[in-house]
N, C-alpha and C positions, 0 to 999 in steps of 0.2 A: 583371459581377464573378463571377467563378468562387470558389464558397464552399468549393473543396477545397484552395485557397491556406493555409499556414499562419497569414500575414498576417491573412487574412479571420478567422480563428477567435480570436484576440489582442484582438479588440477585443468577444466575444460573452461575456455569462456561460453558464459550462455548465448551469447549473442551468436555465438561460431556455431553452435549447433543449432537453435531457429535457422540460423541460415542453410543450413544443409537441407531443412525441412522446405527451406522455401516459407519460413513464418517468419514473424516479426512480434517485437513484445518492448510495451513501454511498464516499465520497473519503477513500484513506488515504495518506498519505504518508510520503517518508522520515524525515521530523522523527516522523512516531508512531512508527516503528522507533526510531527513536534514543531515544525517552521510555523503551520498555523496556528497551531494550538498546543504552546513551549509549555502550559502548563500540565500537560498528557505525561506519566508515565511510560515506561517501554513496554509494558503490559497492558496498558490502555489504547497507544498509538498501535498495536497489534490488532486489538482487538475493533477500533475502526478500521484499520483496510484488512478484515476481516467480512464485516459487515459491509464495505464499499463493494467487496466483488457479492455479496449475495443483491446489495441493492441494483448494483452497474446497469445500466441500460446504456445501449449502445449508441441510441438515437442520439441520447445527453451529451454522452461521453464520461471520460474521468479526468476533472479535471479539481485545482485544486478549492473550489467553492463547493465541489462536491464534496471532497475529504470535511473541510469547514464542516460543513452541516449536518455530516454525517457525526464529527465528530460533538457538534455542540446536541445534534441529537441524543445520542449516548451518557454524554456528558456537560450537562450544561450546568454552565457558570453559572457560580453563587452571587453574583454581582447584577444579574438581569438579563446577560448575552452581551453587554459590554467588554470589549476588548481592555485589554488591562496597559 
């Protein structure tokens, strides 16, 4: 079996393999975008934690004021940065 099949990966938890590596890995997703910023798209919410790991500093961290900013960066609201 070849484990570079997409197939292959579908049936593995990621957490289970980090850990074989001895890594560790915190998971954001489009739904956390959208928690900050419900009026994102699933193509917009991609496309900030896209740009979250190009911005990412480590010192910061990723947390979610970062997604925020990054996202009103990209996208900012017709209202002023007013939350709705």
């Amino acid at each position: 079996m070849n484990d570079c099949k997409p197939e292959a990966f579908a049936d593995r938890d990621i957490h289970e393999m980090l850990a074989k590596r001895r890594h560790v890995a915190i998971i954001w997703s489009t739904e956390d975008v959208q928690s900050v910023r419900p009026d994102l798209s699933d193509d917009q919410s991609w496309e900030v934690l896209e740009e979250c790991i190009d911005r990412h500093d480590c010192g910061w961290g990723f947390t979610w004021t970062f997604i925020k900013d990054v996202a009103d960066d990209l996208f900012p609201r017709a209202n002023g940065g007013a939350q709705p």
